[in-house]
N, CA, C and O atoms as CSV, one atom per row, in Angstrom:
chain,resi,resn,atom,element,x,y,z
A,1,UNK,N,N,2.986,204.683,102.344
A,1,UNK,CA,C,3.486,205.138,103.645
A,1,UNK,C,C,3.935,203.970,104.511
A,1,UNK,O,O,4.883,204.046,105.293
A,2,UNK,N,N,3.114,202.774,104.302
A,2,UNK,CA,C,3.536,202.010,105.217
A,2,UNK,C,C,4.638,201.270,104.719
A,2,UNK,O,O,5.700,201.203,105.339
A,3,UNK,N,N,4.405,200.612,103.441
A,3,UNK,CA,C,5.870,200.241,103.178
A,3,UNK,C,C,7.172,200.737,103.481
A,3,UNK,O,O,8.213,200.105,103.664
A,4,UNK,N,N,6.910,202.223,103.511
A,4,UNK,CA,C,8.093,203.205,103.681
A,4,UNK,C,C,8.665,202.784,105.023
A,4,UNK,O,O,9.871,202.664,105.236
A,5,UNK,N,N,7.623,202.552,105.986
A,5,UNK,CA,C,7.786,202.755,107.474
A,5,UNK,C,C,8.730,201.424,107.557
A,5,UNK,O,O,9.800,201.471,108.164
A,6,UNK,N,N,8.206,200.056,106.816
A,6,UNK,CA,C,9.270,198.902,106.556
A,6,UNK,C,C,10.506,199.138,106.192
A,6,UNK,O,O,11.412,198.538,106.769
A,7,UNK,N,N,10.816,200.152,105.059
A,7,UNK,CA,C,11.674,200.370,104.748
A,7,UNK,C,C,12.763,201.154,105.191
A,7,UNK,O,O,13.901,201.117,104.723
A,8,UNK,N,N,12.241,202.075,106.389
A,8,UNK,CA,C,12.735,203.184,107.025
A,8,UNK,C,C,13.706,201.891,108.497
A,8,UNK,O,O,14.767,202.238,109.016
A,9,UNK,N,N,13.099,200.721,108.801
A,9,UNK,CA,C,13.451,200.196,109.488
A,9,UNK,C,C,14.137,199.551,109.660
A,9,UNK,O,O,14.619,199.237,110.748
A,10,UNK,N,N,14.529,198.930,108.008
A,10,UNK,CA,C,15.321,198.155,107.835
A,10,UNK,C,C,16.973,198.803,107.700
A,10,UNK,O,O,17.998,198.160,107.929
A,11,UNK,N,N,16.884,200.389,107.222
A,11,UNK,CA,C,17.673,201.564,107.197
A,11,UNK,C,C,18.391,201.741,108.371
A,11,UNK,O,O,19.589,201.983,108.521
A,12,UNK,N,N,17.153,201.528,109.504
A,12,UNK,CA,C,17.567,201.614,111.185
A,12,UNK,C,C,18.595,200.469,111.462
A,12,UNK,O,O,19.399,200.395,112.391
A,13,UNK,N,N,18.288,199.219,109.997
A,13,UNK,CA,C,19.719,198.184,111.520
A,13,UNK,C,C,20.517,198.569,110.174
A,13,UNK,O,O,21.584,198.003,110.410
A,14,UNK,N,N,20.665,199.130,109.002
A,14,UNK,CA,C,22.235,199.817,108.458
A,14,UNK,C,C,22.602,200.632,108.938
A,14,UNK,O,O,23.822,200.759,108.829
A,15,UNK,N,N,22.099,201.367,109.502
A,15,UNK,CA,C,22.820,202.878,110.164
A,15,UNK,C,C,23.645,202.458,111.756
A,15,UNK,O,O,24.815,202.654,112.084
A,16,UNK,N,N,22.355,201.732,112.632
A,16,UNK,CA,C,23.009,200.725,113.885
A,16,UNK,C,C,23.897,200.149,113.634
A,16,UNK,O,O,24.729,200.432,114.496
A,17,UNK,N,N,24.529,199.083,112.578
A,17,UNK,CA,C,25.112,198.245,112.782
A,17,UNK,C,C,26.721,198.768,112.087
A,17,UNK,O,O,27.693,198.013,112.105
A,18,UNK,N,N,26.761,200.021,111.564
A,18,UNK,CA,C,27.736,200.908,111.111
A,18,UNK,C,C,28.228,201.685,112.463
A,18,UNK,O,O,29.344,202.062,112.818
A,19,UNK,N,N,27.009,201.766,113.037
A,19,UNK,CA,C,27.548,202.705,114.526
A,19,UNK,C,C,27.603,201.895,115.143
A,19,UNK,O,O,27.549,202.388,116.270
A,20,UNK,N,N,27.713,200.484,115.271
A,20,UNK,CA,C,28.236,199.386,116.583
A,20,UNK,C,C,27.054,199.930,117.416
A,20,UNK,O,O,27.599,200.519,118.349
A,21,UNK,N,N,26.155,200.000,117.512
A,21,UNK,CA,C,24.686,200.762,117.704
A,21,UNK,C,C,23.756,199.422,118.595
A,21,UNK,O,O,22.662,199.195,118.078
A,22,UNK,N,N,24.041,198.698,119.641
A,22,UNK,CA,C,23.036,197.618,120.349
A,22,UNK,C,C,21.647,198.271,120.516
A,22,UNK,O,O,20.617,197.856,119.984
A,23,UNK,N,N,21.788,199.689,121.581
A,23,UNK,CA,C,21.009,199.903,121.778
A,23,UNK,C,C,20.164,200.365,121.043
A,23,UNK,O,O,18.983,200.283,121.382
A,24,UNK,N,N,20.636,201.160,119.477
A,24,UNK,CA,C,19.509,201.452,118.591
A,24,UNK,C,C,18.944,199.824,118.105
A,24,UNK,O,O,17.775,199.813,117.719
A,25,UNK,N,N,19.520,198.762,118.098
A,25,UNK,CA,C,19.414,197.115,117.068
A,25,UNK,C,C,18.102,197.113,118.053
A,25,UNK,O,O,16.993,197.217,117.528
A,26,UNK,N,N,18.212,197.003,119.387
A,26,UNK,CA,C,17.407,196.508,120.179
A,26,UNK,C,C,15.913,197.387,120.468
A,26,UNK,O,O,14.943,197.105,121.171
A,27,UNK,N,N,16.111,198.172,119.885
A,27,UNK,CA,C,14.647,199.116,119.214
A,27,UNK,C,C,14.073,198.599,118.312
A,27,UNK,O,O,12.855,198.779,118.354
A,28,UNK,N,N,14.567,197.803,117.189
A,28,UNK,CA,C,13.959,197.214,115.765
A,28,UNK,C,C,13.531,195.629,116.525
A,28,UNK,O,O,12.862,195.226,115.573
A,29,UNK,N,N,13.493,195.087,117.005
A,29,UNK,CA,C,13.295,193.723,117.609
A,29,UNK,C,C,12.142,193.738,118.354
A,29,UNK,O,O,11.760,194.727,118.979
A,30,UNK,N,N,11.518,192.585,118.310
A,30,UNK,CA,C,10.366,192.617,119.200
A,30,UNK,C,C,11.509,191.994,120.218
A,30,UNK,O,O,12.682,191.724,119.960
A,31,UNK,N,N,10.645,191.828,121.693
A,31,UNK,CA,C,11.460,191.350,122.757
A,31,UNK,C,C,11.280,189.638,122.517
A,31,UNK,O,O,12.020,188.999,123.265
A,32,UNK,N,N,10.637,189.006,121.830
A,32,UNK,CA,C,10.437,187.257,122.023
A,32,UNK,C,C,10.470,187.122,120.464
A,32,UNK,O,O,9.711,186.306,119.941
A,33,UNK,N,N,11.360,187.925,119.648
A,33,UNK,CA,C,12.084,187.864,118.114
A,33,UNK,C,C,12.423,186.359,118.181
A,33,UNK,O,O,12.397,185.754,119.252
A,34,UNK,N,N,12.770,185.718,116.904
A,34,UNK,CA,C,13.024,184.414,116.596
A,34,UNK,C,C,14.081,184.617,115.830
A,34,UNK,O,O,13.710,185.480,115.035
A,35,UNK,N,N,15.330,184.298,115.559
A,35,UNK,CA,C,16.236,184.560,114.847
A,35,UNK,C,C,16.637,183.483,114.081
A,35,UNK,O,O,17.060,182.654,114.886
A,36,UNK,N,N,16.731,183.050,112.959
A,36,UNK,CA,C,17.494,181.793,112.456
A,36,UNK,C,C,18.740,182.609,111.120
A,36,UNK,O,O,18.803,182.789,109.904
A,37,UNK,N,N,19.696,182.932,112.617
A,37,UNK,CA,C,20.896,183.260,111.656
A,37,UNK,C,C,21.981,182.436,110.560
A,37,UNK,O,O,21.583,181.466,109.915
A,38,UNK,N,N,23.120,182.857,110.466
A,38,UNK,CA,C,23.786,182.359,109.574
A,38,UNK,C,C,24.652,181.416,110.488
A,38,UNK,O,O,24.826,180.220,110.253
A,39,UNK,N,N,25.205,182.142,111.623
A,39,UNK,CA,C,25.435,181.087,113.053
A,39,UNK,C,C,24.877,180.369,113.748
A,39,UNK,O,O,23.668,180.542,113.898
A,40,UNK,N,N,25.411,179.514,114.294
A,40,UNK,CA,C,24.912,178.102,115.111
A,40,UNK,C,C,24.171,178.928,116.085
A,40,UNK,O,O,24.400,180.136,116.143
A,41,UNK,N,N,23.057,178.209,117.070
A,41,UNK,CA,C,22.720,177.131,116.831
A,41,UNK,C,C,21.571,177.198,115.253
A,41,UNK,O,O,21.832,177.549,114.102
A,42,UNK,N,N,20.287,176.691,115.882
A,42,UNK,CA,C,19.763,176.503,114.552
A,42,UNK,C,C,18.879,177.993,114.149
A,42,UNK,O,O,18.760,178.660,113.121
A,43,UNK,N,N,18.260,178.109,115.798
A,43,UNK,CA,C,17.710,179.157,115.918
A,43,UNK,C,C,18.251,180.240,117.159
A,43,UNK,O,O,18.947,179.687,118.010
A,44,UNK,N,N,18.017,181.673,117.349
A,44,UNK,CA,C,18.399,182.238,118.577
A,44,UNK,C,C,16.576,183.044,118.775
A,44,UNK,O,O,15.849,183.677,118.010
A,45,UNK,N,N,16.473,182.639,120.001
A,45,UNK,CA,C,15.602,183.197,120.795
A,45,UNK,C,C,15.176,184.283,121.828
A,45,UNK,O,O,15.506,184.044,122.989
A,46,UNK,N,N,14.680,185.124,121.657
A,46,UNK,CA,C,14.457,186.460,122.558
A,46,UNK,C,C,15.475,187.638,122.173
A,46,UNK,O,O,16.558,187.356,121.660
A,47,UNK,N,N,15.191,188.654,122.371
A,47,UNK,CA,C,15.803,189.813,121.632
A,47,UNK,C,C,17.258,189.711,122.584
A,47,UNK,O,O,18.027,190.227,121.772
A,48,UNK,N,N,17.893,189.464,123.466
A,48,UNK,CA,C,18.792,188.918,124.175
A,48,UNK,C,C,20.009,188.552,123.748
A,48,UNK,O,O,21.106,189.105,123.820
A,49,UNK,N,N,19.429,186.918,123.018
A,49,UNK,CA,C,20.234,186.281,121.998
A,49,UNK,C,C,20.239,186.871,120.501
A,49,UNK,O,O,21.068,186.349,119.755
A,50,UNK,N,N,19.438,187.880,119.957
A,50,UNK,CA,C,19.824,188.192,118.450
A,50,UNK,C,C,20.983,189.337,118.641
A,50,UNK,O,O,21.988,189.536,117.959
A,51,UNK,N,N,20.322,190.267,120.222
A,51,UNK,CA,C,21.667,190.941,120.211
A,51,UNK,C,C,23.431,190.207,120.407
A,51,UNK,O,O,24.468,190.505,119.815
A,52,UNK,N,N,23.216,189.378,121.273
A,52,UNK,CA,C,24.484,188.229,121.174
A,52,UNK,C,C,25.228,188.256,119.726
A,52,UNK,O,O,26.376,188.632,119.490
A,53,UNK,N,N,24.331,187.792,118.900
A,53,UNK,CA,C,24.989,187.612,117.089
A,53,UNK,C,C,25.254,188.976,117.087
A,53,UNK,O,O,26.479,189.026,117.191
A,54,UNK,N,N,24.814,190.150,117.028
A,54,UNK,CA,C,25.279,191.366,116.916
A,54,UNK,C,C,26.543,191.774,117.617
A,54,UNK,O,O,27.521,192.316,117.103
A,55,UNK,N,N,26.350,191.390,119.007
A,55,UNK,CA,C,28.405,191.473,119.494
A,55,UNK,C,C,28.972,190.644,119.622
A,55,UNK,O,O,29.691,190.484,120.609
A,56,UNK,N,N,28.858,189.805,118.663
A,56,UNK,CA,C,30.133,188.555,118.204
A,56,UNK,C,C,30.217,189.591,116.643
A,56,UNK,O,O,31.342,190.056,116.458
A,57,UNK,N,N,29.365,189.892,115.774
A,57,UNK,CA,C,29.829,191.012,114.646
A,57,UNK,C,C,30.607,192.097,115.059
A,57,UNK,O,O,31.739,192.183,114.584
A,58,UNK,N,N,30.312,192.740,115.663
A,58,UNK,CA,C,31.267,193.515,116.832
A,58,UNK,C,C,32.242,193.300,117.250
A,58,UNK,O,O,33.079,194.192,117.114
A,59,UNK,N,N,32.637,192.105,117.928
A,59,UNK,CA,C,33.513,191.561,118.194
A,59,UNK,C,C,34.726,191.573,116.654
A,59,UNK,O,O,35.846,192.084,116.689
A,60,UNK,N,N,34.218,190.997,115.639
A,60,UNK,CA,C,35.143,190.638,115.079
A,60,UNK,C,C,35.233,191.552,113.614
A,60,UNK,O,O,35.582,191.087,112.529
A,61,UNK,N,N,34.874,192.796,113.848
A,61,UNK,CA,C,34.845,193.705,112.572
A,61,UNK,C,C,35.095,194.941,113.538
A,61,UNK,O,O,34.449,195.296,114.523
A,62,UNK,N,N,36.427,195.583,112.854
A,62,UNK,CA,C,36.585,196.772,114.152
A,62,UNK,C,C,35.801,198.233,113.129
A,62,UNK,O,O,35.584,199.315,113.674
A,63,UNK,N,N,35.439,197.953,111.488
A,63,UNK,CA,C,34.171,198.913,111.004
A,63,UNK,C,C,33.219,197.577,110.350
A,63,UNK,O,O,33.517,196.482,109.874
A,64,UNK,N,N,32.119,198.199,110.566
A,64,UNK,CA,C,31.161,197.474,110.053
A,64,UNK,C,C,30.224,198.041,109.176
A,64,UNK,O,O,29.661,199.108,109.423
A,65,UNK,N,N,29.950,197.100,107.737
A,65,UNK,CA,C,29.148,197.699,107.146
A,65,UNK,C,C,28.148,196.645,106.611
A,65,UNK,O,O,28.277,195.428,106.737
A,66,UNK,N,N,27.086,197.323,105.965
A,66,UNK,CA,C,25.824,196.251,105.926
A,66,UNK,C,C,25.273,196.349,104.869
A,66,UNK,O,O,24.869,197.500,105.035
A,67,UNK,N,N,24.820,196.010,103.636
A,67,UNK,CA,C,23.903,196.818,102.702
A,67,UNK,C,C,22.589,195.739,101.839
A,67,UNK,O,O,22.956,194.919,100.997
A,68,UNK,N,N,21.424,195.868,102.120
A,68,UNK,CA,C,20.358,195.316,101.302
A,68,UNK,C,C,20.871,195.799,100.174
A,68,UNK,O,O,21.533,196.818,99.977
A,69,UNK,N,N,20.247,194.405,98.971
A,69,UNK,CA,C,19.508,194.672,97.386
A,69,UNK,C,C,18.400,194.284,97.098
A,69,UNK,O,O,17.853,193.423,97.787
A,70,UNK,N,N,18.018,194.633,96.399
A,70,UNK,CA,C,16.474,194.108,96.029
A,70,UNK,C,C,15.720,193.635,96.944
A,70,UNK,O,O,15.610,192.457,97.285
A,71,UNK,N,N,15.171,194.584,97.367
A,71,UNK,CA,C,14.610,194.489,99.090
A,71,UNK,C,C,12.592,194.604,98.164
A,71,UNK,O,O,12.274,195.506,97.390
A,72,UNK,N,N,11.624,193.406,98.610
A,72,UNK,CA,C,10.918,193.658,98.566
A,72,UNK,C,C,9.795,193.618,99.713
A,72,UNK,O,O,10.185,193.200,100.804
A,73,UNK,N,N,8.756,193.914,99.628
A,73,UNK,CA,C,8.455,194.265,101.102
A,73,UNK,C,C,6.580,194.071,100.641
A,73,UNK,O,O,6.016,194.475,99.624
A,74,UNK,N,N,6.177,193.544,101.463
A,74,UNK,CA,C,4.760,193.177,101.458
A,74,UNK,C,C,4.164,193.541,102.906
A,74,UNK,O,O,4.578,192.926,103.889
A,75,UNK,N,N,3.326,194.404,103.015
A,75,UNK,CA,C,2.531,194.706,104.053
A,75,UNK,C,C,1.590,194.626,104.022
A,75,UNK,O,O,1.058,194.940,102.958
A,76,UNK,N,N,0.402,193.983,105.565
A,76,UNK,CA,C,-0.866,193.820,105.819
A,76,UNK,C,C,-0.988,194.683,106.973
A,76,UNK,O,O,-0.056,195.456,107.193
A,77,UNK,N,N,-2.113,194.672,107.840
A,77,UNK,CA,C,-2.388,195.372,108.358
A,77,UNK,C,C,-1.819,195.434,109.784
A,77,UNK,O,O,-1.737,196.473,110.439
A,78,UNK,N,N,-1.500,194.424,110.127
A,78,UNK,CA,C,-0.464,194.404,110.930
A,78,UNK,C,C,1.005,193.491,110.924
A,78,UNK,O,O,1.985,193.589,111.662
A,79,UNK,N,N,0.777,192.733,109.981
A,79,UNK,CA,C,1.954,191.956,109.742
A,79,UNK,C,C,2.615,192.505,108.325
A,79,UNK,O,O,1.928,193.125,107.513
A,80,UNK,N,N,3.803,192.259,108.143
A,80,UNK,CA,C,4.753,192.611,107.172
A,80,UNK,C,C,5.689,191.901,107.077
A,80,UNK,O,O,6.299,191.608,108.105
A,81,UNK,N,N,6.211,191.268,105.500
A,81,UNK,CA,C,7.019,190.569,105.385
A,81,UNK,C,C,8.404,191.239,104.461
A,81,UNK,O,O,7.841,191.743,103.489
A,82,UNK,N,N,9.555,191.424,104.337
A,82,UNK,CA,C,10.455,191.838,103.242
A,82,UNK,C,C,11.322,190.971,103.222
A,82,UNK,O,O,11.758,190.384,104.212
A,83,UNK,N,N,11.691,190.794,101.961
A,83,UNK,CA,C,12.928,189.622,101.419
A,83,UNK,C,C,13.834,190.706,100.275
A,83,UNK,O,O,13.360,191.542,99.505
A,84,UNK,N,N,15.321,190.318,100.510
A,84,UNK,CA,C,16.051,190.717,99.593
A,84,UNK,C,C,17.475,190.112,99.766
A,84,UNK,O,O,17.385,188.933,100.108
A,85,UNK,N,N,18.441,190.433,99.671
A,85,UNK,CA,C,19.943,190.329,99.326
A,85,UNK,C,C,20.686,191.025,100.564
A,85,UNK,O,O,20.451,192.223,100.723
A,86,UNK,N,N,21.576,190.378,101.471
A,86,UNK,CA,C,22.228,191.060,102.337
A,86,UNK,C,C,24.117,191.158,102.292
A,86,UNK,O,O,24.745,190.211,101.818
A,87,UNK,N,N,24.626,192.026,102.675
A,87,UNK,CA,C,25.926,191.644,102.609
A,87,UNK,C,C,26.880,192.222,104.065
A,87,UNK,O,O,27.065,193.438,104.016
A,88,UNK,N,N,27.370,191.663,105.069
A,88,UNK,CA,C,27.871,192.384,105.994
A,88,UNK,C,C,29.290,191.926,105.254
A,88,UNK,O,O,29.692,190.873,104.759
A,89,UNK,N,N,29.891,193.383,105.450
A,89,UNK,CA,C,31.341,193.433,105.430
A,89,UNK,C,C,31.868,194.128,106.471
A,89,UNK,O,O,31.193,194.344,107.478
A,90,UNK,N,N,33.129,194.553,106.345
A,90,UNK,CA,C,34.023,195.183,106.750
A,90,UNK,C,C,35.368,195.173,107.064
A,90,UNK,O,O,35.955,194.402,106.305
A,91,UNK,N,N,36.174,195.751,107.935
A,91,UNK,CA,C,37.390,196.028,108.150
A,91,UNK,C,C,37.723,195.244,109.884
A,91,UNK,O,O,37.351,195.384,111.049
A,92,UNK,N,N,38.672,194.381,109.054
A,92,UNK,CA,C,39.064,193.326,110.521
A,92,UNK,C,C,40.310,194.351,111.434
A,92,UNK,O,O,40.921,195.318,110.979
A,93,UNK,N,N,40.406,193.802,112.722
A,93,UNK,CA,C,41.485,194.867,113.641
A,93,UNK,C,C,42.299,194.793,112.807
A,93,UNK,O,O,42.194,195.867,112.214
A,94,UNK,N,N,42.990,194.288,112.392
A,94,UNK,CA,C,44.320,193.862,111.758
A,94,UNK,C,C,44.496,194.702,110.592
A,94,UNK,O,O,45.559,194.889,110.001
A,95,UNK,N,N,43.082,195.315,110.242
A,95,UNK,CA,C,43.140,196.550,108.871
A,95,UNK,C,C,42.668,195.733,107.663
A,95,UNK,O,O,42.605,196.168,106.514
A,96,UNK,N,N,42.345,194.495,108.063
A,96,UNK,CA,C,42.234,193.983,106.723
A,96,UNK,C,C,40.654,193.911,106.104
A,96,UNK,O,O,39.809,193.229,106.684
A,97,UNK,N,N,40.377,194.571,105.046
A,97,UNK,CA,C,39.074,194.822,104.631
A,97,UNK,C,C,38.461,193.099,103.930
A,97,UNK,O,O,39.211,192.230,103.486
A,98,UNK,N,N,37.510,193.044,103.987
A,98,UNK,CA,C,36.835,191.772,103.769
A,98,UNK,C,C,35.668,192.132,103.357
A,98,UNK,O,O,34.880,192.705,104.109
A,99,UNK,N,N,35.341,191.794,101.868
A,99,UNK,CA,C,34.178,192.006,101.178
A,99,UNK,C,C,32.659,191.422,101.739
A,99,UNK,O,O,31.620,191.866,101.249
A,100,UNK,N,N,32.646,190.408,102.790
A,100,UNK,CA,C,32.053,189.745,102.867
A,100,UNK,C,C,31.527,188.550,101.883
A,100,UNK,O,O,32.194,187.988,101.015
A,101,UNK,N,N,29.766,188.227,102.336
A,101,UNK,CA,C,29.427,187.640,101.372
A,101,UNK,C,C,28.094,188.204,101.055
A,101,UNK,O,O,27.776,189.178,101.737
A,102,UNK,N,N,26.857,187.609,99.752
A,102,UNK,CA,C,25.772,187.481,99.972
A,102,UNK,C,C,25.041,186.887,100.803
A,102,UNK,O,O,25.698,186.252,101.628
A,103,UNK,N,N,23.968,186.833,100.924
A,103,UNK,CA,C,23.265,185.850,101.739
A,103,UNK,C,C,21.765,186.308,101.553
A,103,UNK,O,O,21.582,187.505,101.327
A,104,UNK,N,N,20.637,185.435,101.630
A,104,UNK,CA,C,19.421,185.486,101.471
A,104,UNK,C,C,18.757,185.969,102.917
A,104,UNK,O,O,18.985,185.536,104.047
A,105,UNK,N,N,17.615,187.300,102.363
A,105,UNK,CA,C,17.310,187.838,104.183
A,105,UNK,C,C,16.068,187.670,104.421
A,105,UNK,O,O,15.617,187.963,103.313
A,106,UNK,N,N,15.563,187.525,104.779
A,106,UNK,CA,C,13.761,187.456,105.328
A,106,UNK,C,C,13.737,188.519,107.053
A,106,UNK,O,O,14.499,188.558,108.019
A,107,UNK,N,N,12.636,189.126,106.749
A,107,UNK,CA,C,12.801,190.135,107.684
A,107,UNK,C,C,11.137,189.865,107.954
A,107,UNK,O,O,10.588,190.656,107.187
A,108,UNK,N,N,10.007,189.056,108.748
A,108,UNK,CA,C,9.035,189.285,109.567
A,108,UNK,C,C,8.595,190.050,110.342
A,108,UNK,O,O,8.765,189.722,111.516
A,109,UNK,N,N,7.787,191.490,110.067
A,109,UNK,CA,C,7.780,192.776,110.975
A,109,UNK,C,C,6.096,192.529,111.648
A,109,UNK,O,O,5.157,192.421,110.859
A,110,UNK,N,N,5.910,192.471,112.896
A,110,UNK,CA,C,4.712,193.026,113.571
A,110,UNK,C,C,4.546,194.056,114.149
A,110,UNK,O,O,5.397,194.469,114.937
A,111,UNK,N,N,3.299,194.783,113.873
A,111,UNK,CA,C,2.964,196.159,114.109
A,111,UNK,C,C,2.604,196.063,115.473
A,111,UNK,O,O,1.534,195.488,115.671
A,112,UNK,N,N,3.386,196.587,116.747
A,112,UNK,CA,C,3.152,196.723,118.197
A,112,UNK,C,C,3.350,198.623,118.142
A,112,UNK,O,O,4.184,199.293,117.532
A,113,UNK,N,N,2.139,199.082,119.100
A,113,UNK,CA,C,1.988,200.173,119.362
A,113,UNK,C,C,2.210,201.155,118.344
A,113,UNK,O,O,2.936,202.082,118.699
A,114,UNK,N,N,1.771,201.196,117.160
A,114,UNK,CA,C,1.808,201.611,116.043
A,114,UNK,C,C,3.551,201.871,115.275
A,114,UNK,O,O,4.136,202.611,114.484
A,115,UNK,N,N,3.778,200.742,116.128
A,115,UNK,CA,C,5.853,200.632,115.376
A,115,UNK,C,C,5.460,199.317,114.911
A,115,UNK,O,O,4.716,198.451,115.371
A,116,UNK,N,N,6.478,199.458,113.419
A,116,UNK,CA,C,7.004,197.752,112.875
A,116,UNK,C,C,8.213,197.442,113.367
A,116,UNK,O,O,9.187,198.164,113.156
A,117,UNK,N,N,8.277,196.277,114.114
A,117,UNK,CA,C,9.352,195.328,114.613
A,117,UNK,C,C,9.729,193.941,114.455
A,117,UNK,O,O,9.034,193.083,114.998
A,118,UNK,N,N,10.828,193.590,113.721
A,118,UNK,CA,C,10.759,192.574,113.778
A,118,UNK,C,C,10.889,191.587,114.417
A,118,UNK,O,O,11.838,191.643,115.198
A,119,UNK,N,N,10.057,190.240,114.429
A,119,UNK,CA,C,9.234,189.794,114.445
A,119,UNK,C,C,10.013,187.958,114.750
A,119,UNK,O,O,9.996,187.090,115.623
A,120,UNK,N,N,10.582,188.185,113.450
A,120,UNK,CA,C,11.419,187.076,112.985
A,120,UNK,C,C,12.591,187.376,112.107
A,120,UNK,O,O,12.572,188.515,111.642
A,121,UNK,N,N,13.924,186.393,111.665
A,121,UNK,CA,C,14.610,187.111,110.673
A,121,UNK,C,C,15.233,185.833,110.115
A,121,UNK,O,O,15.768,185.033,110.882
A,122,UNK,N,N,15.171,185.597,108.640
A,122,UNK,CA,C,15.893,183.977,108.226
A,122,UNK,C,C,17.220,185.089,107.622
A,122,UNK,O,O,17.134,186.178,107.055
A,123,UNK,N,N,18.142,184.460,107.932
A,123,UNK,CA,C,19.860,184.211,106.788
A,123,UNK,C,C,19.824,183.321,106.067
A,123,UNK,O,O,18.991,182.455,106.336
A,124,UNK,N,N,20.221,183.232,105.508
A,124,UNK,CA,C,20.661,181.652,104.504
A,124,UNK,C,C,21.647,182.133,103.309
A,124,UNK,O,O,21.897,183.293,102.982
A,125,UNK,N,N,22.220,180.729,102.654
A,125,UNK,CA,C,23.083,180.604,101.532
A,125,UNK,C,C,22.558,179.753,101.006
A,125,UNK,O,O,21.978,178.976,101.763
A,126,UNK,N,N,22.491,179.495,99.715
A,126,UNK,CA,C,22.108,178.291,98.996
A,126,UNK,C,C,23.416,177.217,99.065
A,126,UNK,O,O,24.596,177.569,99.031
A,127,UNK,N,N,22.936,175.851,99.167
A,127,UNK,CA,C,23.284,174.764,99.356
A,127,UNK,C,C,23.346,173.826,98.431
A,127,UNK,O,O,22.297,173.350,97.999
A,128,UNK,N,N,24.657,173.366,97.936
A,128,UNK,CA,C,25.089,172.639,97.425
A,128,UNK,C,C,25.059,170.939,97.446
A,128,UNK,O,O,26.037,170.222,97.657
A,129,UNK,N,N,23.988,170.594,97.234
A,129,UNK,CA,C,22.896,169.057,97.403
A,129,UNK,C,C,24.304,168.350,97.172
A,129,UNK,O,O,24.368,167.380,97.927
A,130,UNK,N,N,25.581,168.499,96.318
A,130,UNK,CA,C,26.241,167.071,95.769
A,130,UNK,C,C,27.519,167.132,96.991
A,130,UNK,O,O,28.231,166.250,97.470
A,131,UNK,N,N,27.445,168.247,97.167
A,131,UNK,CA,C,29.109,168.421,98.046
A,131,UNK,C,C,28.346,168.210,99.569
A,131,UNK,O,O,28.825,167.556,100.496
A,132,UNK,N,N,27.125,168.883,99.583
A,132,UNK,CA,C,27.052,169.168,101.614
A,132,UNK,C,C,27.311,170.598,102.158
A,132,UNK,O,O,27.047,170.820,103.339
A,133,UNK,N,N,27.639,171.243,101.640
A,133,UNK,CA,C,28.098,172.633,101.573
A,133,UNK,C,C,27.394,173.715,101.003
A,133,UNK,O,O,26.770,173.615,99.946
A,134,UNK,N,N,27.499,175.002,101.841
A,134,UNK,CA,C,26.892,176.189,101.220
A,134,UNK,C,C,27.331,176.617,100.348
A,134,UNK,O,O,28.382,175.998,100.180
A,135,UNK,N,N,27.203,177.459,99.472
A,135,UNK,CA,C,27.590,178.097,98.597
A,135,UNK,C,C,27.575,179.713,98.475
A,135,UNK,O,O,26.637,180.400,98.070
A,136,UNK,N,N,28.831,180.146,98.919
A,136,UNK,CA,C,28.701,181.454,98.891
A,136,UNK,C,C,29.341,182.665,98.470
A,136,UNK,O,O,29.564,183.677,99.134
A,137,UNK,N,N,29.640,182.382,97.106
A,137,UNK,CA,C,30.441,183.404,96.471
A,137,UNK,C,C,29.291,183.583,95.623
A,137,UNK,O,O,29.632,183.747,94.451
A,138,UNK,N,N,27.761,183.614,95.852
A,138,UNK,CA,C,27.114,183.915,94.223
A,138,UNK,C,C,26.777,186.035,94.584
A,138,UNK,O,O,26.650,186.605,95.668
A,139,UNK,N,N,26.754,186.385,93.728
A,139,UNK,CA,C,26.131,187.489,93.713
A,139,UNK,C,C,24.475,188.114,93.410
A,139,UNK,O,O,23.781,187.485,92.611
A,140,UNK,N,N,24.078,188.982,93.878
A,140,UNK,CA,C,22.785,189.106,92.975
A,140,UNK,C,C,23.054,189.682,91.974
A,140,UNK,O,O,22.185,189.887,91.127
């Protein structure tokens, strides 16, 4: 059940972020969330700034789509951790569809008032030690 409840949440920012949805995003967030997105700076702080990264996605995808893989999910009694595979795509104004990319997700959920919220959230690409550069055409 409880995993489910992780899993039901993570459902909540695909369905939000398809409906250009802030105010549902800003339901899944704790309010003092830690963000270390795929954008500068290193980290974004307070539920404030993670919504920010959400309407700059907004901004520049006139549909948006989102989809986990291999989502696994570890729960304690009040903390919860899930890692899997992310991909935002979509359709630029201009009509032009863009596959996106992969990217590595970490999702940190704490249990406040019997809701999981997250908590914290890592992005990443694996990095290419000889060039300096990410690497991001791999697939899972």
């Amino acid at each position: 059940m409880t995993e489910s409840a992780i899993t039901g949440q993570i459902d909540k920012i695909i369905e939000a972020l398809r409906a250009k949805d802030l105010d549902a995003l800003a339901r899944i967030y704790t309010p003092d969330v830690v963000s270390f997105d795929i954008d500068p700076p290193l980290q974004h702080v307070g539920l404030a700034a993670k919504l920010k990264n959400w309407e700059r996605v907004f901004a520049v995808f006139q549909k948006v789509s989102y989809e986990i893989r291999d989502l696994a999910v570890t729960v304690g009694e009040d903390i919860a951790f899930a890692h899997g595979f992310g991909r935002l795509s979509g359709t630029l104004p201009t009509g032009t569809r863009t596959p996106g990319m992969w990217v590595r997700a970490t999702f940190c959920f704490r249990k406040l008032n019997d809701t999981w919220l997250i908590a914290h959230d890592q992005i990443s690409v694996p990095y290419d030690i000889t060039t300096g550069k990410g690497v991001a055409d791999l697939e899972p």
